[in-house]
VMD Tcl script that draws the C-alpha trace (Angstrom):
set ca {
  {-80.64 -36.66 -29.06}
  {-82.61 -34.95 -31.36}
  {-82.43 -35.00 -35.44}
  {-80.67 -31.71 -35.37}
  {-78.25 -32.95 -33.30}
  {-77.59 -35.88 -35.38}
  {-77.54 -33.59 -38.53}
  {-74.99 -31.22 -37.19}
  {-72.71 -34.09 -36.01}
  {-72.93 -35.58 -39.71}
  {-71.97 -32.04 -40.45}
  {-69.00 -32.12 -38.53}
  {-68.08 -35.20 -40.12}
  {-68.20 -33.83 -43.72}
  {-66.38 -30.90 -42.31}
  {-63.51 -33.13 -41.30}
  {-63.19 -35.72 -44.27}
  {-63.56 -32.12 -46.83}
  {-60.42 -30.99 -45.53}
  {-57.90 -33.85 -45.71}
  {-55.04 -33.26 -48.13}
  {-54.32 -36.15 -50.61}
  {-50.38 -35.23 -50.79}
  {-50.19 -34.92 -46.41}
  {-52.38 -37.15 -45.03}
  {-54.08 -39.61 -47.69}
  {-51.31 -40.58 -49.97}
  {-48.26 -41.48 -47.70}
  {-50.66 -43.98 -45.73}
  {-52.30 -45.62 -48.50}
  {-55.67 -44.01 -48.93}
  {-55.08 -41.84 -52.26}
  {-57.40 -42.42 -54.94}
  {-54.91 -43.71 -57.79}
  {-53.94 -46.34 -55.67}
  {-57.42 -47.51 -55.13}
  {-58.68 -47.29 -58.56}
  {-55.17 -48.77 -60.19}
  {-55.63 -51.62 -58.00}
  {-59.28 -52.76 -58.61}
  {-59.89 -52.60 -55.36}
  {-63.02 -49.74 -55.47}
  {-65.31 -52.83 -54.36}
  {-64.07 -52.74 -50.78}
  {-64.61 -50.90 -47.51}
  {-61.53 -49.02 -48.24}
  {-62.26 -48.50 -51.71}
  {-65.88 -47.08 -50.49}
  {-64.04 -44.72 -47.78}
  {-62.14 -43.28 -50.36}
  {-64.56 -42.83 -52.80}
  {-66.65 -41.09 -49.62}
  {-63.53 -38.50 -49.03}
  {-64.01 -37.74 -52.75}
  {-67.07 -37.54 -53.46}
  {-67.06 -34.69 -49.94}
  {-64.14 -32.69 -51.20}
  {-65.92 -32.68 -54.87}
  {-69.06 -30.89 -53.11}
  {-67.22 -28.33 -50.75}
  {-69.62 -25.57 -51.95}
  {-72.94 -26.65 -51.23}
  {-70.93 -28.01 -47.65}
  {-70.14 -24.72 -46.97}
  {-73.58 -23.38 -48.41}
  {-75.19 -25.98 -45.30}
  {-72.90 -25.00 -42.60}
  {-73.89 -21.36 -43.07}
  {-77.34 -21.99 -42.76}
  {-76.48 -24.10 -39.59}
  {-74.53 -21.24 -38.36}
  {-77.38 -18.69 -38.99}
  {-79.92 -21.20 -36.99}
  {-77.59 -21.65 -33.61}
  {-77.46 -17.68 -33.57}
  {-81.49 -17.43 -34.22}
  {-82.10 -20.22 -31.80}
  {-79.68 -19.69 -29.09}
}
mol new
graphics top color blue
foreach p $ca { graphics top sphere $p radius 0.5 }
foreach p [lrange $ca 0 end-1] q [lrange $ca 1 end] { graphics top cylinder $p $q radius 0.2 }
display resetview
């Protein structure tokens, strides 16, 4: 496994935490944002997840900016 591969797989990732929906998928199992940061928690793993999913979502344009670029190598490269 190369350092490509291991950047495209953190790639895929991002990809996957940038798209969750707060209102679907976050909120109604405990991982929205107001929760965390009402409760003091923001210290914890969990608190550190969430901040994670945010901080991805918050920086969806230079995500999408780096998966064209990754999409532009695999058709160079083969």
């Amino acid at each position: 496994m190369g350092l490509w591969t291991l950047f495209e797989g953190l790639m895929l990732l991002a990809n996957a935490l940038a798209i969750l929906n707060e209102d679907r998928f976050l909120g109604p199992r405990g991982w929205s944002f107001s929760e965390v940061s009402a409760g003091g928690r923001s210290k914890s793993l969990k608190g550190r997840l969430i901040g994670l999913i945010y901080a991805i979502q918050y920086l969806r344009v230079p995500l999408i900016i780096l998966n064209l670029i990754i999409v532009v190598v695999k058709l160079v490269s083969g």
